[in-house]
Phi, psi and omega in degrees: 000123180292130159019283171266019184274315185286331171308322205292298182322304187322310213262004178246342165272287172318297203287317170312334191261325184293323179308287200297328167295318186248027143281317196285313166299005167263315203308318175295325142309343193244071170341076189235135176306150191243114190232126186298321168302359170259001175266342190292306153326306172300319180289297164302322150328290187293332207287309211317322169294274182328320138337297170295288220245289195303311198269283189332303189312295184319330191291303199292313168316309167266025179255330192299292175326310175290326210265323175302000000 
């Protein structure tokens, strides 16, 4: 498995569903209706900016980092 694939993985799965769980636990806290299908945008947003931008970047930084 190369490398950067589980960074990758993390910023386009991980980070997006934990965001989307404590949006919905704030939401579900401030006792705002919860509908789930409104939840989807969120996720899928972030998840595709972690696809593009976050996980490469991060990737290209501790690939930086390791070289120093």
């Amino acid at each position: 498995m190369p490398k950067s694939l589980p960074v990758i993985l993390s910023w386009t799965i991980g980070i997006p569903a934990a965001i989307t769980v404590l949006r919905i636990g704030i939401d579900y806290g401030l006792g705002r209706d919860i509908e789930w299908l409104s939840y989807v945008p969120l996720f899928l947003g972030t998840a595709a900016a972690g696809l593009v931008f976050a996980g490469p970047l991060r990737y290209a930084v501790h690939h930086l980092k390791k070289d120093d």
